[in-house]
Wavefront OBJ file of the C-alpha trace (Angstrom):
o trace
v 0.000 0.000 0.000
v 1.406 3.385 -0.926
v 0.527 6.583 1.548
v -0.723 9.754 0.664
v 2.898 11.239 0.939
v 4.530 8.544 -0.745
v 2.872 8.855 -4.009
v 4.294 10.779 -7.133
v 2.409 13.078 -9.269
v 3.553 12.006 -12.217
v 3.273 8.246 -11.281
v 1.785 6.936 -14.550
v -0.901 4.630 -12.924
v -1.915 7.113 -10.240
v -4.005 10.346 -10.533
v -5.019 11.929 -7.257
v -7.190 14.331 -8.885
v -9.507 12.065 -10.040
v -8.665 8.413 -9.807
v -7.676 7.888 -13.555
v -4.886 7.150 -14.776
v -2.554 9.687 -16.346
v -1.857 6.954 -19.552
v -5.567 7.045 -19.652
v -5.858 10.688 -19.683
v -3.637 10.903 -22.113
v -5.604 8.015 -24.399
v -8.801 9.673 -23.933
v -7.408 13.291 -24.702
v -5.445 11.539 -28.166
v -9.095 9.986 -29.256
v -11.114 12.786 -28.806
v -8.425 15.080 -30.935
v -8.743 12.502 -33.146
v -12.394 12.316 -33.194
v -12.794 16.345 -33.610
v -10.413 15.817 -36.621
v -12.493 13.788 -38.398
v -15.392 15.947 -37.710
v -13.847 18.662 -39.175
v -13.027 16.956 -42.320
v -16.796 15.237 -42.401
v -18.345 18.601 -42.187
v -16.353 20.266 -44.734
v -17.108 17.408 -46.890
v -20.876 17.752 -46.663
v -20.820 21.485 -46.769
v -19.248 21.394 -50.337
v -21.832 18.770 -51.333
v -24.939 20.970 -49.923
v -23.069 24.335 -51.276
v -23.132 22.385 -54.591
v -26.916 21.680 -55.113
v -28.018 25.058 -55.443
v -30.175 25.988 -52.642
v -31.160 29.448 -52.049
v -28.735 29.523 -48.878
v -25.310 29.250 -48.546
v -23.804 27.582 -45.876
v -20.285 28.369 -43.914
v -20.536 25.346 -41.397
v -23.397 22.693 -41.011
v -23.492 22.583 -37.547
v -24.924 26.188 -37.072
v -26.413 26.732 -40.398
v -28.555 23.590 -40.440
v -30.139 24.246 -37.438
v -33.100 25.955 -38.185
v -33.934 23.113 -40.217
v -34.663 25.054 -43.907
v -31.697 24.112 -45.853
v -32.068 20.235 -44.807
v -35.052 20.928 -45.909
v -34.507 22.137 -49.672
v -31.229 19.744 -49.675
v -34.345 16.361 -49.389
v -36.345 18.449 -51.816
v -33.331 18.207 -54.031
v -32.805 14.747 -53.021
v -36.172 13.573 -53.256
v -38.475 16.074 -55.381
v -41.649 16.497 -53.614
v -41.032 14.970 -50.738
v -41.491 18.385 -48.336
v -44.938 19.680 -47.608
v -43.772 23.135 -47.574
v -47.124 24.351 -46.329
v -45.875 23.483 -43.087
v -42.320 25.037 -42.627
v -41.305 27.665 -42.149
v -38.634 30.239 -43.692
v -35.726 31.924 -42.259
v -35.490 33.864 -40.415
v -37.138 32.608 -37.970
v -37.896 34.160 -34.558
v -40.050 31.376 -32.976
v -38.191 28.760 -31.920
v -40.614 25.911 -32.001
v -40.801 26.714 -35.539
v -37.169 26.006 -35.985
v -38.280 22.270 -34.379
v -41.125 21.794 -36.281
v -38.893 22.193 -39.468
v -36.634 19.765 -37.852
v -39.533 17.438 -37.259
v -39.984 16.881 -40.811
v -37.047 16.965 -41.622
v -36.474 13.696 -39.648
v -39.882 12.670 -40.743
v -38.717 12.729 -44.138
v -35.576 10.692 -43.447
v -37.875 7.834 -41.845
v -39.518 8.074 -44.936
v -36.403 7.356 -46.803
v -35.420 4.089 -44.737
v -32.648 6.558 -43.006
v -31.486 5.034 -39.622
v -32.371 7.818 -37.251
v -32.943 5.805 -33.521
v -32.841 8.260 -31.091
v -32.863 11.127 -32.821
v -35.567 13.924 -33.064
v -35.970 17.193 -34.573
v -34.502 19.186 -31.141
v -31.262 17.305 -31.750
v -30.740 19.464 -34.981
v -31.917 22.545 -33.540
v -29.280 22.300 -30.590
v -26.870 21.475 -33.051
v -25.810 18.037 -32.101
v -22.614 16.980 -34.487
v -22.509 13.567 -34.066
v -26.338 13.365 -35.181
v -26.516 16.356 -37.770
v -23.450 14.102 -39.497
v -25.067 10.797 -39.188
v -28.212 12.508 -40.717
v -25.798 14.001 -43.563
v -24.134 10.899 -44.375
v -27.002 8.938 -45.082
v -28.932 11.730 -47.350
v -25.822 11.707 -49.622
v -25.467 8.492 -49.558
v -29.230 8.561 -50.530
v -28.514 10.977 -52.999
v -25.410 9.073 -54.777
v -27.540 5.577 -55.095
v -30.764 7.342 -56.956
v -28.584 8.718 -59.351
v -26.864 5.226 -59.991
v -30.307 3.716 -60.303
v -31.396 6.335 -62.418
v -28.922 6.201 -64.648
v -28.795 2.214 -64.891
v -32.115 2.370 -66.421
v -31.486 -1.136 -67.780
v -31.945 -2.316 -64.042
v -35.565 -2.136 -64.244
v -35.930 -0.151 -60.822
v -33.377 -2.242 -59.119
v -32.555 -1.325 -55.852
v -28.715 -0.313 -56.023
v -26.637 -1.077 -53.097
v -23.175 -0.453 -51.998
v -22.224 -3.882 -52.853
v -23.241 -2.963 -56.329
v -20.727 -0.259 -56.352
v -17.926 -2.262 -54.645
v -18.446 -4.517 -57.400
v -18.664 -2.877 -60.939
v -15.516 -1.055 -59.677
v -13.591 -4.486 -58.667
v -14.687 -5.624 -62.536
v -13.548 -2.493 -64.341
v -10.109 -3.411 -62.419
v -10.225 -6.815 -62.967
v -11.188 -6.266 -67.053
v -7.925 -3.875 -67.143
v -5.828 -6.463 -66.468
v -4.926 -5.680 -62.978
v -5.413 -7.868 -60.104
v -5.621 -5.284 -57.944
v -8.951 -5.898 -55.453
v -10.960 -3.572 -52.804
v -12.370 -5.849 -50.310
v -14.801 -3.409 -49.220
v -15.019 0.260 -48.376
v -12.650 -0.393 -45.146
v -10.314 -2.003 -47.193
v -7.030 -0.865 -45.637
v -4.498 -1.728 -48.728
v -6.501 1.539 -50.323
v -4.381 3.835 -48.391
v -1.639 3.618 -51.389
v -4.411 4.796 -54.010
v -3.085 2.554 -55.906
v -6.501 1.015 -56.648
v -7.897 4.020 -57.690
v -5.520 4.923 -59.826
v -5.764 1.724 -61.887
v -9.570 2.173 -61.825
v -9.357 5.687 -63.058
v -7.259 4.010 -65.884
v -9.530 1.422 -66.511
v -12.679 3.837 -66.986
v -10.756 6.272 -68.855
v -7.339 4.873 -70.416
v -5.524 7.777 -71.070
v -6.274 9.641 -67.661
v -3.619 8.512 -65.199
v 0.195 9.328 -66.251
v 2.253 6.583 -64.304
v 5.221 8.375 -64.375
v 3.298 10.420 -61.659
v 2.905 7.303 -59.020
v 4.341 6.761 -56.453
v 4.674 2.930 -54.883
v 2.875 4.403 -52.022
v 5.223 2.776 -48.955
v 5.327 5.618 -46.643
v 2.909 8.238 -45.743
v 4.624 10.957 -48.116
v 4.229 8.729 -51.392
v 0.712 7.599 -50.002
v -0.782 11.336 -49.780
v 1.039 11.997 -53.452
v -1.103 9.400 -55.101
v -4.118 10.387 -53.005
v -3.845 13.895 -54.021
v -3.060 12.983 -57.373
v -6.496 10.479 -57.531
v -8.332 13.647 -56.451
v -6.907 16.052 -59.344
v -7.925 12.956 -61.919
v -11.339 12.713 -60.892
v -11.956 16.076 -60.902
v -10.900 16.804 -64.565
v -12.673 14.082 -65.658
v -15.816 15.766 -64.385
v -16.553 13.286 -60.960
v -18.246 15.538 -57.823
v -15.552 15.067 -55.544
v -15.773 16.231 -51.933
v -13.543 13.974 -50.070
v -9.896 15.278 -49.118
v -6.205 12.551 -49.152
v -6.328 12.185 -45.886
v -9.741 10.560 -46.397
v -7.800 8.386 -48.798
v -4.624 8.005 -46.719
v -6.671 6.922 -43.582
v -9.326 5.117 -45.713
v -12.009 6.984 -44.708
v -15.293 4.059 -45.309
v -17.699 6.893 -46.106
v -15.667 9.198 -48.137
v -14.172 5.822 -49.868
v -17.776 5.058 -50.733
v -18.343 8.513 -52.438
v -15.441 8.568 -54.259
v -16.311 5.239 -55.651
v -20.204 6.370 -56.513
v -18.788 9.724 -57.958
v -16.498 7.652 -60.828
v -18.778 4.837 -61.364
v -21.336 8.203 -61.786
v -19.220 9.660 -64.652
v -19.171 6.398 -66.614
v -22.030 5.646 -66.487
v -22.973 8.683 -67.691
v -20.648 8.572 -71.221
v -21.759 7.755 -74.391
v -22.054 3.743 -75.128
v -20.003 2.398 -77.657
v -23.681 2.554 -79.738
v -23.716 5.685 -79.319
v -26.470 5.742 -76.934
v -25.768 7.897 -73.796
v -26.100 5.573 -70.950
v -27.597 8.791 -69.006
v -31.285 10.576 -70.123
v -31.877 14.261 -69.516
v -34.360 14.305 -66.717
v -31.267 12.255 -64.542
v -29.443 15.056 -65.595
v -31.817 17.939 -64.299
v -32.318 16.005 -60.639
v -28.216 15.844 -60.323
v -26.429 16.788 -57.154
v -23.396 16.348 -59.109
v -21.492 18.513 -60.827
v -22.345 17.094 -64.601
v -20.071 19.891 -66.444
v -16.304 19.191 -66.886
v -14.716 21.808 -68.953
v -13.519 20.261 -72.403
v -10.239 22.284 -71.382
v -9.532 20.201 -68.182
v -10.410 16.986 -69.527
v -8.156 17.952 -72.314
v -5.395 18.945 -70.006
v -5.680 15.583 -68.209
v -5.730 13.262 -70.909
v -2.698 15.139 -73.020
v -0.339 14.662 -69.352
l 1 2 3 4 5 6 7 8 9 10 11 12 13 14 15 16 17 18 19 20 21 22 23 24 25 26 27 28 29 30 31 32 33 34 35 36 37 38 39 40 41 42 43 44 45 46 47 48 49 50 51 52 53 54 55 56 57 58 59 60 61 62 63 64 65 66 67 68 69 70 71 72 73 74 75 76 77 78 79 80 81 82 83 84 85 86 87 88 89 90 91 92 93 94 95 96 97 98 99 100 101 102 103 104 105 106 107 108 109 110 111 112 113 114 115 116 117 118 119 120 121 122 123 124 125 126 127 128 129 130 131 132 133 134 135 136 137 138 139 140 141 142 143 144 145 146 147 148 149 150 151 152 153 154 155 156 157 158 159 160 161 162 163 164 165 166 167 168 169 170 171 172 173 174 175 176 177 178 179 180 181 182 183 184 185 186 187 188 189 190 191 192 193 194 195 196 197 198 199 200 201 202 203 204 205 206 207 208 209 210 211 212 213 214 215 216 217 218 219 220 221 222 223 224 225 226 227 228 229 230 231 232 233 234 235 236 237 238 239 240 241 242 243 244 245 246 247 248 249 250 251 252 253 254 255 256 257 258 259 260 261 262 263 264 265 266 267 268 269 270 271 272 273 274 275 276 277 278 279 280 281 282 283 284 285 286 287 288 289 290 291 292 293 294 295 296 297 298 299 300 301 302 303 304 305
């Protein structure tokens, strides 16, 4: 047994200011900077998207700006065209602020209504601004979002339900057809962290796109954030929505994997078939959260590297 006066302040099993641990403390106070990182980067990420559908507001951060409920509102109307009955919300700005909730209501209302999983959570959560919920909320409207316009645009699925192993799939067989036996065992997969998958599937879905000179083997973290920032500079000539950042490729980020993935299966599929057919029609077009309109410059650019 230690006494009082015997034990050391900086004994790394003892705190006497609490009874934890300093190693503990020092755990806890590593995950939750860790956990505030990745909020950062998943908020960014879905303010770009909602910046880029058009709504009448724009939106600096999605914590404070969603709150009164209005923009999540017009982002599901964009999602989902008639899906708000906007005879019952209410505009900004509001001063009442069971208004604000009632918008909120429907909002989560809504995202019942779309199969979202949303236990626990109620319209107040949004109006106090809870992150952990606003993002959950967030994640699964894009996601949402990304499989309509795969569905839509696979018309010859005759109103298939597309899933994420749908995606995971077509891109391990545009891989596989290249030549490469390079495989993504799911979203998590942790060999993506060298992009070297996604480089070979950028290749694969357009040929003269990647410039190999430019990859790196992707052994350390440098040559893994080159290829990742290089993936991200490919996609976006080629016209894919991207809203994901390297680190989300470094640290295989499953949500942001799953986007990128959806956003260059998205471009294909929306190029002219080899009968000349364009695999997309024009009302897809018209309902797209995506930005449809690569420059003929860029693309030029990329594939003359």
């Amino acid at each position: 047994m230690h006494s009082l006066s015997s034990l050391k302040v900086d004994d790394p099993h003892i705190s006497l200011m609490n009874g934890l641990s300093t190693q503990t403390k020092q755990i806890s106070f590593l995950e939750t900077s860790l956990d505030d990182t990745q909020i950062s980067r998943e908020e960014k990420a879905f303010r770009f998207w909602i910046n880029s559908l058009g709504n009448s507001t724009y939106i600096d951060n999605v914590f404070e700006d969603l709150r009164n409920g209005w923009v999540l509102l017009e982002t599901l109307d964009k999602v989902s065209p008639g899906i708000v009955n906007w005879k019952v919300a209410t505009k900004p700005p509001i001063k009442m602020p069971f208004r604000k909730v009632e918008n909120c209501n429907q909002v989560v209302k809504i995202g019942k209504q779309l199969k979202f999983s949303l236990v626990n959570i109620a319209g107040n959560d949004i109006v106090q601004g809870n992150k952990k919920l606003i993002l959950a909320y967030l994640w699964q409207l894009m996601r949402c979002n990304m499989l309509q316009l795969l569905k839509n645009l696979r018309f010859h699925s005759h109103g298939k339900e597309l899933t994420d192993a749908d995606i995971l799939e077509w891109a391990n067989s545009k891989v596989r057809a290249s030549g490469s036996h390079s495989h993504m065992a799911s979203f998590k997969d942790k060999r993506l962290s060298d992009g070297i998958f996604f480089l070979e599937l950028l290749s694969a879905v357009e040929p003269r796109a990647v410039n190999w000179s430019l990859v790196t083997k992707g052994e350390n973290e440098e040559q893994k954030r080159m290829n990742a920032t290089y993936i991200i500079s490919i996609a976006r000539k080629l016209g894919c929505s991207i809203f994901l950042l390297p680190e989300d490729v470094t640290e295989v980020n499953q949500k942001m994997i799953l986007t990128l993935t959806a956003s260059i299966m998205y471009w294909f599929l929306k190029q002219p078939m080899e009968d000349g057919e364009s695999s997309s029609q024009s009302d897809t077009s018209s309902n797209s959260t995506m930005d449809d309109t690569a420059s003929d410059s860029s693309t030029d650019e990329n594939l003359n590297r």
